[in-house]
SERO-4910 file (N, C-alpha, C, O; in steps of 0.05 Angstrom, whole numbers):
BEGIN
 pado doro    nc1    nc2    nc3   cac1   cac2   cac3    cc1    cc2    cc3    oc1    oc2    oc3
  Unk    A    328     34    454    356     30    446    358     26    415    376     34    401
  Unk    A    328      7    406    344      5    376    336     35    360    340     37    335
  Unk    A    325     57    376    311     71    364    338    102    356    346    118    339
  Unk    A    342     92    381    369    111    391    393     99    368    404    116    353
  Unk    A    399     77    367    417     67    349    415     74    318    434     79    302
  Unk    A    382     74    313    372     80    281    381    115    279    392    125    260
  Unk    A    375    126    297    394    157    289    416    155    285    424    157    262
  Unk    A    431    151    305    464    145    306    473    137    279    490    150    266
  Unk    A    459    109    266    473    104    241    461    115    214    475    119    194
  Unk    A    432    122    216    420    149    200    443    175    198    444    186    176
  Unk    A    456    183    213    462    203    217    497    196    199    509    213    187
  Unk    A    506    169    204    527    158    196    520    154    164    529    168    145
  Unk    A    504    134    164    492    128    132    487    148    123    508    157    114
  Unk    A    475    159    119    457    182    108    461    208     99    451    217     78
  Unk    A    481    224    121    493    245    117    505    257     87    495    274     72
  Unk    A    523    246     85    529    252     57    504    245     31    496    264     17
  Unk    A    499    232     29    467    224     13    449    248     10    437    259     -8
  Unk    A    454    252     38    433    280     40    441    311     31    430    331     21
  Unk    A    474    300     41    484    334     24    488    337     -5    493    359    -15
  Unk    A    486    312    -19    494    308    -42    458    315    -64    452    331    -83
  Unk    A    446    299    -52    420    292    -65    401    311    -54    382    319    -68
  Unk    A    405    321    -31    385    343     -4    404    375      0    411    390     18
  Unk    A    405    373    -20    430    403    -13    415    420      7    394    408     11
  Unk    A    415    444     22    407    461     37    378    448     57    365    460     74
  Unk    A    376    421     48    348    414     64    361    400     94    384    393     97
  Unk    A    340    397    113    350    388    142    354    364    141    340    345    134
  Unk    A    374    363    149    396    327    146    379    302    156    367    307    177
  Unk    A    376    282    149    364    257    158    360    261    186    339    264    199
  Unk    A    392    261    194    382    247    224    364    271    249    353    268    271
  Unk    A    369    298    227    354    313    251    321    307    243    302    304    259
  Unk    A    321    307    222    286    296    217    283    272    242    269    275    262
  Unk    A    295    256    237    287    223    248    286    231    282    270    225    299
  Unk    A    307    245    284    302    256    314    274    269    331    263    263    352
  Unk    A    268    290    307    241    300    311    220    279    311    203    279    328
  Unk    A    221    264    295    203    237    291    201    223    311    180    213    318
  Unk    A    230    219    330    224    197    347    214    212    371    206    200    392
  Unk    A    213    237    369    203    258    388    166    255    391    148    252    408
  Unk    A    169    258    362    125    253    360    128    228    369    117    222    391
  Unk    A    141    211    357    127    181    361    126    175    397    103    166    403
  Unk    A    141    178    418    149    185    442    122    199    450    106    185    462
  Unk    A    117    220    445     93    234    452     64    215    444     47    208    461
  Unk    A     65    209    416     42    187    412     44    166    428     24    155    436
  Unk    A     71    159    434     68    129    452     56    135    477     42    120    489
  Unk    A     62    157    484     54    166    518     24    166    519     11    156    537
  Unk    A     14    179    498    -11    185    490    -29    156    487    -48    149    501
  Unk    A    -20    147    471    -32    116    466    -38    102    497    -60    100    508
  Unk    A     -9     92    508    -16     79    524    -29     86    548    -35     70    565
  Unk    A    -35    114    550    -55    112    579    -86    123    566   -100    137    581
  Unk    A    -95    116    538   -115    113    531   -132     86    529   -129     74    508
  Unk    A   -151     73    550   -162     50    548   -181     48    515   -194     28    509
  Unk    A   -179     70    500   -196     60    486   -178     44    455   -185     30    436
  Unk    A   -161     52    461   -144     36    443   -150      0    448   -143    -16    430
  Unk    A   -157     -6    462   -170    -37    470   -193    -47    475   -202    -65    490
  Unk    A   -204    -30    455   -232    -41    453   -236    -48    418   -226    -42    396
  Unk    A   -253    -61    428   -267    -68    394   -270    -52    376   -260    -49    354
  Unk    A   -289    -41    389   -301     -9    370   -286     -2    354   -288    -10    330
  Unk    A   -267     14    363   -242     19    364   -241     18    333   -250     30    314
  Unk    A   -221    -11    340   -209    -21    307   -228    -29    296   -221    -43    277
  Unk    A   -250    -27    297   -269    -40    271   -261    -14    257   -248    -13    236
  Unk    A   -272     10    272   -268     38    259   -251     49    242   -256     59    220
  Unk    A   -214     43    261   -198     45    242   -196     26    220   -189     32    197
  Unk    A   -199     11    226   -206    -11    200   -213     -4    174   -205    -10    151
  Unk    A   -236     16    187   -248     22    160   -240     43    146   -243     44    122
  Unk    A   -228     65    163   -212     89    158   -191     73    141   -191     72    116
  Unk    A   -174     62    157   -150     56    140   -155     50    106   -143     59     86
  Unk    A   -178     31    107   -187     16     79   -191     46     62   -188     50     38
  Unk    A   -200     64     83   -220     82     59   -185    105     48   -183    120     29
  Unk    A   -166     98     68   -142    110     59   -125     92     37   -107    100     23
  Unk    A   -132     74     39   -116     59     21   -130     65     -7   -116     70    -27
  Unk    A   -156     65     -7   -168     73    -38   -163    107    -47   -161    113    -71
  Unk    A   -162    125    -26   -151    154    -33   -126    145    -41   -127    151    -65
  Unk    A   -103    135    -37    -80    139    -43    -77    120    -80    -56    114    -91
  Unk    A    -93    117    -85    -95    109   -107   -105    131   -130   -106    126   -154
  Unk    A   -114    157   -117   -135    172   -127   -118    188   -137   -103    197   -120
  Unk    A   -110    198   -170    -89    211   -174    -91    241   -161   -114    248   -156
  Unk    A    -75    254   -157    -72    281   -140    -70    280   -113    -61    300   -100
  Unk    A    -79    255    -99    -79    256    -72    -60    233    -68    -45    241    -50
  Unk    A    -51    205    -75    -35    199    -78     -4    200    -79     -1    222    -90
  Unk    A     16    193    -76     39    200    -90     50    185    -89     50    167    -72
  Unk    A     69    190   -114     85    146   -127    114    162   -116    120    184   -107
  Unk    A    124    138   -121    160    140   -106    168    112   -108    161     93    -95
  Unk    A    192    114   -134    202     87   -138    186     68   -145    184     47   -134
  Unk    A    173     77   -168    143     66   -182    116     51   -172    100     38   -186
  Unk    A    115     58   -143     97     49   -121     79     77   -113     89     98   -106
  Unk    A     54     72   -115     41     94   -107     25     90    -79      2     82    -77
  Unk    A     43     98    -57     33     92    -29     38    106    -15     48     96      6
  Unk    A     35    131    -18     27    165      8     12    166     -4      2    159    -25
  Unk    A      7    184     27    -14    211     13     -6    231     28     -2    228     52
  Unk    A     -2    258     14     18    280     21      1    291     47    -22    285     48
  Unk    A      9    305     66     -2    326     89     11    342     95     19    344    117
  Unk    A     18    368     69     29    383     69     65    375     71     72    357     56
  Unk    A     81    385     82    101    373     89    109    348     93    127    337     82
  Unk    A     90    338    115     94    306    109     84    287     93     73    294     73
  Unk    A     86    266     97     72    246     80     60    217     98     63    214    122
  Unk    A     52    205     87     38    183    106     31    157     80     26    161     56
  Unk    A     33    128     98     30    108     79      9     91     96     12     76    116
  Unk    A     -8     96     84    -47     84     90    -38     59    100    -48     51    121
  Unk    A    -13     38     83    -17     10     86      0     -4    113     -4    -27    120
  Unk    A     20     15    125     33     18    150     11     10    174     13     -6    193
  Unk    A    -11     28    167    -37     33    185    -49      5    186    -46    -14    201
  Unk    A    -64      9    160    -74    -23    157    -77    -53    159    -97    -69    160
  Unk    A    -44    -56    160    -32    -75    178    -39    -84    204    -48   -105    213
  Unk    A    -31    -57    217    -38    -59    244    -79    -64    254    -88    -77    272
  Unk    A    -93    -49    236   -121    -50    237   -127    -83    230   -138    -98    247
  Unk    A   -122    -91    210   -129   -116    200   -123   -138    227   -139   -154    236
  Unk    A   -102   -134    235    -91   -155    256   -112   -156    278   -128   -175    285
  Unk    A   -108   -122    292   -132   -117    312   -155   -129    306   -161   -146    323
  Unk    A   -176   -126    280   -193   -130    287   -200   -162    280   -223   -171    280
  Unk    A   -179   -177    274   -178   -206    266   -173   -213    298   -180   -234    308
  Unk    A   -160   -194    312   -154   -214    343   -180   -219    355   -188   -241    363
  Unk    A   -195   -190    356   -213   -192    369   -242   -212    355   -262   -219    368
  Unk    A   -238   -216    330   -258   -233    326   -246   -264    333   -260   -278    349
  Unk    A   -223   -275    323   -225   -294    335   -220   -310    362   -213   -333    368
  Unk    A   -229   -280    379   -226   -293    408   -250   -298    415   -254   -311    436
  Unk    A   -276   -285    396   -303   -294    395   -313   -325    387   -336   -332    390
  Unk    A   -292   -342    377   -289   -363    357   -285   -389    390   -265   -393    403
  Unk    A   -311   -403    394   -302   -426    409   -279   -448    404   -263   -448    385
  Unk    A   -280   -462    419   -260   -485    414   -274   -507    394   -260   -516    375
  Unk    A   -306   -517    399   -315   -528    385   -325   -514    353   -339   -525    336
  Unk    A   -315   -492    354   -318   -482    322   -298   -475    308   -301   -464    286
  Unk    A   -269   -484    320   -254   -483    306   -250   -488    270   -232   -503    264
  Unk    A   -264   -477    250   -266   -478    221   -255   -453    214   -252   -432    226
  Unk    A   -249   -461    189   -245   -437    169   -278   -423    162   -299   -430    153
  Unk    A   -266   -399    172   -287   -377    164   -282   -364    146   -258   -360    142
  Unk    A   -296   -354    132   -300   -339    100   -286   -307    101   -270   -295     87
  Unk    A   -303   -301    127   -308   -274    139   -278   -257    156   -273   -233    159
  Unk    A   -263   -285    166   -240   -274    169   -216   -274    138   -207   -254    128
  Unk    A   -212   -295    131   -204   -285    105   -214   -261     82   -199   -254     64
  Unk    A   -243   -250     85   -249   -232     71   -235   -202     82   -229   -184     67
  Unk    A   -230   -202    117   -221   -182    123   -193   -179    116   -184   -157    114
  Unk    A   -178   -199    113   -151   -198    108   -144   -196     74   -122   -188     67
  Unk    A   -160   -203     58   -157   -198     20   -165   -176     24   -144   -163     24
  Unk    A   -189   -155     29   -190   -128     24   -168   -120     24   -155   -119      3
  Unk    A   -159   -112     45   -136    -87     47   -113   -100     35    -96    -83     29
  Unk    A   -105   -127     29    -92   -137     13    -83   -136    -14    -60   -136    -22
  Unk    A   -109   -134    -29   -121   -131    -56   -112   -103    -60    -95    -98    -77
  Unk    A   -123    -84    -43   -122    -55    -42    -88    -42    -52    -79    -29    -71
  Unk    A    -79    -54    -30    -44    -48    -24    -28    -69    -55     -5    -62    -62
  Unk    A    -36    -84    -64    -25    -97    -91    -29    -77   -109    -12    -71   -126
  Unk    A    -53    -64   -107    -62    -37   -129    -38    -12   -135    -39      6   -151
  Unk    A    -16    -19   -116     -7      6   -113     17      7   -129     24     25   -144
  Unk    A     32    -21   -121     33    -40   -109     57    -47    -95     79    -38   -101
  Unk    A     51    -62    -76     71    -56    -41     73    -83    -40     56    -92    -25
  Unk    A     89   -101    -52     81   -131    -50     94   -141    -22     84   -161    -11
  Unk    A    116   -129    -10    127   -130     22    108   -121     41    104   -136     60
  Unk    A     98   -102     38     68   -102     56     55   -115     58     45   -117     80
  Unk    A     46   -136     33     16   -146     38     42   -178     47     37   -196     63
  Unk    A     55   -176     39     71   -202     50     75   -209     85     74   -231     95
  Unk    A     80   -182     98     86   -183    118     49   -185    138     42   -190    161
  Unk    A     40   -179    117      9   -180    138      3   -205    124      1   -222    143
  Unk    A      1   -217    102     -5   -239    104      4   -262    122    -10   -280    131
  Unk    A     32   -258    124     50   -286    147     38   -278    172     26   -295    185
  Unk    A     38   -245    182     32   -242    211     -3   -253    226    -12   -258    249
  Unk    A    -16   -250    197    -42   -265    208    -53   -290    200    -77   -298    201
  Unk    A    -29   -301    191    -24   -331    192     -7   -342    208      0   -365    204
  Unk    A      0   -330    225     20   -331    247     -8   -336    276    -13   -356    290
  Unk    A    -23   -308    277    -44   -306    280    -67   -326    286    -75   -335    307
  Unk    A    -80   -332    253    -85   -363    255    -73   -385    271    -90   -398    285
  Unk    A    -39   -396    274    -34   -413    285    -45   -413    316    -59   -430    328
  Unk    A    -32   -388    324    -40   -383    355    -71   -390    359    -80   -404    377
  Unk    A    -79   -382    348   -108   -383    351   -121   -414    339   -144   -421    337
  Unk    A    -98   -428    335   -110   -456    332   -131   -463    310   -152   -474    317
  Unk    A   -127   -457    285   -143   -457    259   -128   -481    244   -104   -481    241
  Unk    A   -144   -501    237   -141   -518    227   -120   -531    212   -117   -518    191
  Unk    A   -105   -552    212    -79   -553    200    -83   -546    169    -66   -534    155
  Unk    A   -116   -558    155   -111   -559    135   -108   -538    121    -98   -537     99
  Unk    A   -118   -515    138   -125   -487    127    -80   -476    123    -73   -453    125
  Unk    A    -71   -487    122    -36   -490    126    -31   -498    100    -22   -484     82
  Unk    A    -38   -526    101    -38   -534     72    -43   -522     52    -28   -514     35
  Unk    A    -64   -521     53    -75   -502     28    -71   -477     24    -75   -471      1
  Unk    A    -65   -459     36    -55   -434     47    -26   -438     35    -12   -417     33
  Unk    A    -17   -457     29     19   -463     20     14   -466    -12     27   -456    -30
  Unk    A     -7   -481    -14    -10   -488    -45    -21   -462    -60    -11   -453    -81
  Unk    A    -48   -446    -43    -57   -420    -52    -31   -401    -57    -27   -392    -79
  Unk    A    -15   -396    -36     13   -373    -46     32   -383    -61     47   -367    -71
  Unk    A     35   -406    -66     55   -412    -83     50   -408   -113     66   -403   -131
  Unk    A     16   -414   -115      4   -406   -135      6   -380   -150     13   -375   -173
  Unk    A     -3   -362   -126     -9   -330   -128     13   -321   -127     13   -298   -137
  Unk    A     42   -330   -117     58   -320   -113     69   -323   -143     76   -301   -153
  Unk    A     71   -344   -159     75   -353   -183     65   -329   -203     81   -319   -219
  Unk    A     41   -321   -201     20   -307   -214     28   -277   -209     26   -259   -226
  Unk    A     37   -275   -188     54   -245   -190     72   -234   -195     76   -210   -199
  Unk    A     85   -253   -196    114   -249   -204    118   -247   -235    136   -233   -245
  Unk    A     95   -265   -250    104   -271   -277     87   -235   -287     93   -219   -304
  Unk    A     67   -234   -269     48   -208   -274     70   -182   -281     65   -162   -295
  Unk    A     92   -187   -267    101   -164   -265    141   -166   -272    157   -178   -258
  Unk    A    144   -155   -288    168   -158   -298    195   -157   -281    216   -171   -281
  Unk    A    184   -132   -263    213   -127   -244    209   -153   -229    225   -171   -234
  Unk    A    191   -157   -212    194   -183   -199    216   -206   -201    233   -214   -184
  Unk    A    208   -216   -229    228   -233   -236    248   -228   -233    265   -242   -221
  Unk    A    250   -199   -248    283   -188   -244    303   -194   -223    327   -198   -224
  Unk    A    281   -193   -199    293   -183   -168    297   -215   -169    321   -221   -163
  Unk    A    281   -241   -176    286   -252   -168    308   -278   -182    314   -300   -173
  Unk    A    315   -265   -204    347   -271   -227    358   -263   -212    374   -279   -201
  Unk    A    360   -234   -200    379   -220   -176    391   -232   -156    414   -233   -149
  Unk    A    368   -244   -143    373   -252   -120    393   -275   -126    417   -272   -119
  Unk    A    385   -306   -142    399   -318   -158    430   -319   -168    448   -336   -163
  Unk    A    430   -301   -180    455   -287   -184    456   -262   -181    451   -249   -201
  Unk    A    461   -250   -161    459   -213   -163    486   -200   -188    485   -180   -203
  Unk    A    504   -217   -184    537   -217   -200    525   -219   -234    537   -212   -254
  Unk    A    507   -228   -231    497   -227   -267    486   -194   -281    489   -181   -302
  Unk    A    476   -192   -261    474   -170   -267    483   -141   -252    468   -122   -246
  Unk    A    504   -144   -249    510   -119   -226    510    -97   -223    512    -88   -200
  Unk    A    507    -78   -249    499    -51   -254    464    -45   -257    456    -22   -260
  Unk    A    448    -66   -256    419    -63   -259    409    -81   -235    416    -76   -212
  Unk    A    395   -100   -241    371   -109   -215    388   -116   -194    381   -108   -171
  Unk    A    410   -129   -196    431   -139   -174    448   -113   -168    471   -119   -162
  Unk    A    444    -93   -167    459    -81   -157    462    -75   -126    482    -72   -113
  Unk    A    441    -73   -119    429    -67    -84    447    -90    -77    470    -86    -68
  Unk    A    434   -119    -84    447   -134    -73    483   -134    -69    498   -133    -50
  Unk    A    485   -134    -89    523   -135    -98    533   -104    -77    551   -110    -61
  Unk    A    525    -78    -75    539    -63    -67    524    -70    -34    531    -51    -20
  Unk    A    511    -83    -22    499    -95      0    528   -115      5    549   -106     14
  Unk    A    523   -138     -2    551   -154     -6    577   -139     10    583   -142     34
  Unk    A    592   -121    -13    612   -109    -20    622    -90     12    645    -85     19
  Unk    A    591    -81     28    603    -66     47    606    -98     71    624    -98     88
  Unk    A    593   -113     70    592   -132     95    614   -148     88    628   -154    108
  Unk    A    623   -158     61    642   -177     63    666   -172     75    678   -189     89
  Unk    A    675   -142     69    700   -142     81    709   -135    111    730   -138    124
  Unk    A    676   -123    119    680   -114    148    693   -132    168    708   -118    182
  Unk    A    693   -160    177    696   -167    187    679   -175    216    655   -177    219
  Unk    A    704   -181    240    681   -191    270    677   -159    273    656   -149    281
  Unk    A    701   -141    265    688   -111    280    689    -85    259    690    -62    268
  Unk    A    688    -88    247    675    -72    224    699    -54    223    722    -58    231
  Unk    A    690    -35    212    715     -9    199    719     12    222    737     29    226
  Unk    A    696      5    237    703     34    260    660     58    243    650     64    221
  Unk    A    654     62    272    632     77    269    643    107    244    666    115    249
  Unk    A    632    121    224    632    132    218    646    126    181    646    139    161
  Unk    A    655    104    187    676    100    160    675     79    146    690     63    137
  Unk    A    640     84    147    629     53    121    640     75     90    639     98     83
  Unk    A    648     53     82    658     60     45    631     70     21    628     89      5
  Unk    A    616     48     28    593     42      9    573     58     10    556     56     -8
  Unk    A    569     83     34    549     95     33    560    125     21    549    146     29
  Unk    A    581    126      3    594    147     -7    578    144    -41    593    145    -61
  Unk    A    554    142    -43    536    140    -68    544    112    -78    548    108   -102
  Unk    A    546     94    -60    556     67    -76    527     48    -75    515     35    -92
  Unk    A    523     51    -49    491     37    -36    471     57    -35    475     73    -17
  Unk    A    451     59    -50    433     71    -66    409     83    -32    404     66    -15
  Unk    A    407     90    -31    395    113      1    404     89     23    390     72     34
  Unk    A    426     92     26    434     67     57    423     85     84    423     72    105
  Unk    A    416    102     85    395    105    109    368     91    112    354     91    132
  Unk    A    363     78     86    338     69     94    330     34     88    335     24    110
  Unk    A    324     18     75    324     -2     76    352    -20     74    349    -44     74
  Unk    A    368    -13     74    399    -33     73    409     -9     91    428      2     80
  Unk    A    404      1    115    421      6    132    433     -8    145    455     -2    154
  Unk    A    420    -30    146    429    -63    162    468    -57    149    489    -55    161
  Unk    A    462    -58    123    495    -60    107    516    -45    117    540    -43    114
  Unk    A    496    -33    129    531      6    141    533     -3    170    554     -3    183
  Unk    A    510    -11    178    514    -23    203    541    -38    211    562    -33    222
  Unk    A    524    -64    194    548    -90    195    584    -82    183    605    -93    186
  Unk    A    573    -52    165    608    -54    149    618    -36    176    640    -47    182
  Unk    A    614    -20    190    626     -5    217    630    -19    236    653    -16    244
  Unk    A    609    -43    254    612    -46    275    616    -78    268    623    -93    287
  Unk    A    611    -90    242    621   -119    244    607   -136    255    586   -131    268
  Unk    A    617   -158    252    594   -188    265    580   -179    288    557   -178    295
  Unk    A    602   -173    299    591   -172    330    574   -155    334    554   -163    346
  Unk    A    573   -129    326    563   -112    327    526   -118    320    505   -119    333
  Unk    A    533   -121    292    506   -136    275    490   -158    294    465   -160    293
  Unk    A    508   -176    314    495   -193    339    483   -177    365    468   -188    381
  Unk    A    490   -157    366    483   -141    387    453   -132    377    432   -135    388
  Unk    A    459   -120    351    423   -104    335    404   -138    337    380   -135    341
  Unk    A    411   -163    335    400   -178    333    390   -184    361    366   -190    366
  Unk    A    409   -183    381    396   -202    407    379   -178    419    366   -182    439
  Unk    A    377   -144    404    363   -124    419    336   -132    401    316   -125    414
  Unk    A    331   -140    382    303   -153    365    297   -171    385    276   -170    398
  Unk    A    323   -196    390    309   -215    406    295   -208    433    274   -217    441
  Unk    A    310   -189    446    290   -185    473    267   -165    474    252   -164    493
  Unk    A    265   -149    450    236   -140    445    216   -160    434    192   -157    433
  Unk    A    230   -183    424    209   -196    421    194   -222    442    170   -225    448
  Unk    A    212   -233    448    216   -244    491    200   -228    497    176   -234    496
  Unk    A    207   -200    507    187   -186    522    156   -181    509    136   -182    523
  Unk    A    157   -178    490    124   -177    478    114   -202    481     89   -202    481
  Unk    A    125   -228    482    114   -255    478    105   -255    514     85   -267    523
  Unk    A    125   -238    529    121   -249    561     96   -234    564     81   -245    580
  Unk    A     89   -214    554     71   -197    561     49   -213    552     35   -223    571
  Unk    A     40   -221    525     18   -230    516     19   -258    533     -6   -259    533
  Unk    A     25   -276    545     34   -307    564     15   -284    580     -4   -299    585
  Unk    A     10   -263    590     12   -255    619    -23   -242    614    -33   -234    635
  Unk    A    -38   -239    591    -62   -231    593    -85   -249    595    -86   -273    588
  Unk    A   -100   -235    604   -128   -247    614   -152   -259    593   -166   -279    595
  Unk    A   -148   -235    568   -165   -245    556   -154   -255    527   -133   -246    519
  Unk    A   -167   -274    513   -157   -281    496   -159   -267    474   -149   -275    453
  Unk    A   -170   -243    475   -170   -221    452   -136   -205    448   -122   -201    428
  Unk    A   -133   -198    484   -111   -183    483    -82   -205    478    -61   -198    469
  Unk    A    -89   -229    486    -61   -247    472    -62   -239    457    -50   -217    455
  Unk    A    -81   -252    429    -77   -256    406    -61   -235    389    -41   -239    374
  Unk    A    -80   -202    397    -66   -180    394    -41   -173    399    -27   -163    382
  Unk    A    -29   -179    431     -4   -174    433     10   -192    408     21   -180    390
  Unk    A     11   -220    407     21   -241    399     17   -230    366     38   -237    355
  Unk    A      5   -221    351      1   -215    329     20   -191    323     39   -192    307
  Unk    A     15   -176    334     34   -145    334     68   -152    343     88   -139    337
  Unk    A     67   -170    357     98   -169    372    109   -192    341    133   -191    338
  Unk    A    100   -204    328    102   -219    309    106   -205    279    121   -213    261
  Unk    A     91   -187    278     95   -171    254    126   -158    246    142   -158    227
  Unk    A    124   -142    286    150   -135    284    168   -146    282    187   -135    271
  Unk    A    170   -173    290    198   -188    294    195   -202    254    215   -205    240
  Unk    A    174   -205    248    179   -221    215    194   -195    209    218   -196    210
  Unk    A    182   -167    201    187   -148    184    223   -146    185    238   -142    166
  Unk    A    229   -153    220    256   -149    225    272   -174    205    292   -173    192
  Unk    A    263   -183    208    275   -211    192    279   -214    169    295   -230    159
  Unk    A    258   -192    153    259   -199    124    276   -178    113    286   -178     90
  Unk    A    279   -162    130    304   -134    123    324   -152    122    331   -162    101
  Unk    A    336   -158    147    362   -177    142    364   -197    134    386   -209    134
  Unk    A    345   -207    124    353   -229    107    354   -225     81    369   -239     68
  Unk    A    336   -202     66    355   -189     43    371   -163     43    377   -150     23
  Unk    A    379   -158     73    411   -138     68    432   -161     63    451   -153     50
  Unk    A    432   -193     72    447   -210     78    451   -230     56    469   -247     58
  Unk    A    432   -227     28    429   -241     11    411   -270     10    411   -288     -8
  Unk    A    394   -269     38    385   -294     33    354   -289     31    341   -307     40
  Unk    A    340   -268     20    317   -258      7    321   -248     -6    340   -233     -5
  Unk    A    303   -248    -31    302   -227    -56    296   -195    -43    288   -188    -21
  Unk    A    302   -182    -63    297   -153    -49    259   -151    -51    240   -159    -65
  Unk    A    265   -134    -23    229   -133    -26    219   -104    -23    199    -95    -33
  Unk    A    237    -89     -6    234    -58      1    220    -61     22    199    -50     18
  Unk    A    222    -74     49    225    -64     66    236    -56     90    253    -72     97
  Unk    A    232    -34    108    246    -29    124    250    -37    147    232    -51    156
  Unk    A    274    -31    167    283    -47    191    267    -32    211    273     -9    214
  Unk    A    246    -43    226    228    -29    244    253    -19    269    269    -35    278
  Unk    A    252      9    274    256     29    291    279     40    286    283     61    297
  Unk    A    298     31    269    325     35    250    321     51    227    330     74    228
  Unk    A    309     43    206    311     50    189    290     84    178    266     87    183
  Unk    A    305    103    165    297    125    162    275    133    153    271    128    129
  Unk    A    259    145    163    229    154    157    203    149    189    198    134    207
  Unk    A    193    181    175    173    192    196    142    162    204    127    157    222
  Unk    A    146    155    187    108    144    185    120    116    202    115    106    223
  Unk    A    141    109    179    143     77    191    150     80    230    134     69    246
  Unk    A    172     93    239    180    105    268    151    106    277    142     90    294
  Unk    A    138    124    268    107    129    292     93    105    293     81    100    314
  Unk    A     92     86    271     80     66    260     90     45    285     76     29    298
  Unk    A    112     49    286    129     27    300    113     26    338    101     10    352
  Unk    A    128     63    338    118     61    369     90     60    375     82     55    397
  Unk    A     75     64    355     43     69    359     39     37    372     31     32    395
  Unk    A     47     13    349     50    -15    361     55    -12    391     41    -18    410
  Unk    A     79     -1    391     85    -17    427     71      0    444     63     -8    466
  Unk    A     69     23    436     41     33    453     27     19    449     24      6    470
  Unk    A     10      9    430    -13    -18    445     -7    -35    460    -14    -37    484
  Unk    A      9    -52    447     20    -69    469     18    -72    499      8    -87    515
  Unk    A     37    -44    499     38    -37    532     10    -27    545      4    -34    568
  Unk    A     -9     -6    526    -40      1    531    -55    -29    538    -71    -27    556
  Unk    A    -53    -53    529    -68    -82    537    -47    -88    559    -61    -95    578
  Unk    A    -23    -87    565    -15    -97    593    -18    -81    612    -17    -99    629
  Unk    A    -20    -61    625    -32    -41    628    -57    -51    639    -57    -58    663
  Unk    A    -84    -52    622   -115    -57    623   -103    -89    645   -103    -85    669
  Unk    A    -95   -115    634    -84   -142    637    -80   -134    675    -90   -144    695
  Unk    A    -58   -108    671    -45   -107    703    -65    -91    726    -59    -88    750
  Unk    A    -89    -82    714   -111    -57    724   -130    -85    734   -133    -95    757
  Unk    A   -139    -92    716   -157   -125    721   -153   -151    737   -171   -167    743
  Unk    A   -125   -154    741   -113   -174    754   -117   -162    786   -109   -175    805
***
């Protein structure tokens, strides 16, 4: 449903964007269509493959992914967009190594710490070294919403898995540090985050996303303008098909509307939590519980800066928002998911 909805308002958002900026090329929403078509096929594919739940497995992609994250740095094979260098072209399409990686890093952190007794509960070296590589990697590019969203999800991870409070603590004082250290590293940062602050200070430069974000939600109301007749996506909100689609959303269908996209997050995430409550081994919790977590943060951090209460970060609303890699990316997830309940319901 939310997948079906992300065309619908792709096709709303987007349209004009595309004829203006995409003259004679194939309109958003029929791309995204075709996309949810592969991804559908990959999902089918995924989940009646047991080998997607094994170890092997993700050690492997693990290492693929890492070895894609250093090609996409490699000039010619690479390619930047919006001063971030994170594809790598395949002819026609394109692909983002650190989408992948995410998902590998988690996998193979589940499966090690279901190796991890009760009486050894410590901080290990070896799981934090797996989670700074591809970390480190993806800053190179740099994707600072990526490595954000894998950092919380396998510290999310950690909790479930019962890792020491103090490793919390310090883990608060370490990012607030690093987080300090990046921001000052890097000029726009700040920017975004004076923006966020005041977006009204500056409203033709860093605050602008924000302010024309604003501009379509404030006036919508409980029911928005009516499907088809958001204002702001007439070149006002800078590609509203893709990360502030949340904004065309809420300016058409209104509060309520925007409550409906929320309680359909909430019961994909209920249901991924019921599923992982429901497995056998503590590898495949952790996994479910890690992946159903990613998705639901990533969801969160979209709307909370389409909504003004995050700095902008760039990224997108998992299964909504426009583009081929993130969509496959998305379903490839709940094909695992469902591939470990599945194995969970074969074993029982």
């Amino acid at each position: 449903m939310l997948s079906v909805v992300g065309i619908l308002f792709i096709f709303s958002a987007g349209t004009y964007w595309s004829s203006v900026h995409y003259e004679g090329e194939t309109p958003f929403y029929i791309r995204q269509l075709i996309y949810l078509v592969i991804a559908v096929i990959v999902f089918i594919t995924v989940t009646n493959m047991p080998l997607f739940t094994e170890e092997k497995t993700w050690i492997t992609l693990y290492m693929i992914s890492l070895a894609l994250l250093v090609l996409v740095l490699v000039p010619g094979i690479g390619l930047s967009r919006n001063g971030s260098q994170s594809w790598i072209g395949l002819g026609p399409l394109t692909m983002q190594p650190a989408e992948l990686v995410k998902i590998t890093t988690l996998m193979y952190l589940s499966f090690l710490l279901s190796k991890v007794k009760n009486s050894e509960r410590v901080v290990q070296f070896k799981h934090f070294l797996i989670l700074i590589i591809p970390c480190a990697l993806i800053m190179l590019q740099p994707d600072f919403g990526s490595v954000f969203i894998l950092i919380v999800s396998a510290f999310i991870l950690f909790f479930v898995a019962r890792y020491p409070v103090k490793l919390y603590i310090g883990a608060i004082a370490l990012g607030v540090t690093g987080l300090a250290v990046l921001i000052m590293s890097a000029p726009y940062r700040l920017q975004r985050i004076f923006a966020f602050i005041d977006p009204w200070g500056d409203p033709l430069g860093a605050g602008f996303q924000g302010v024309q974000s604003m501009l379509a939600i404030g006036p919508a109301g409980l029911l928005g303008h009516g499907f088809g007749d958001s204002r702001q996506k007439y070149l006002y909100l800078p590609e509203p098909q893709n990360d502030f689609i949340f904004s065309i959303i809420l300016e058409e269908i209104g509060f309520f509307g925007g409550c409906v996209i929320l309680l359909l997050f909430g019961l994909f995430i209920y249901s991924g939590v019921g599923l992982a409550m429901q497995a056998t081994q503590s590898s495949h919790f952790y996994a479910v519980v890690s992946l159903v977590s990613m998705i639901g943060f990533q969801a969160c951090l979209n709307i909370g800066v389409v909504i003004g209460l995050i700095p902008v970060t760039g990224v997108t609303l998992p299964f909504i928002s426009y583009g081929g890699t993130s969509l496959m990316i998305i379903w490839f997830i709940v094909a695992i998911v469902i591939s470990f309940s599945n194995r969970t319901e074969t074993k029982s």
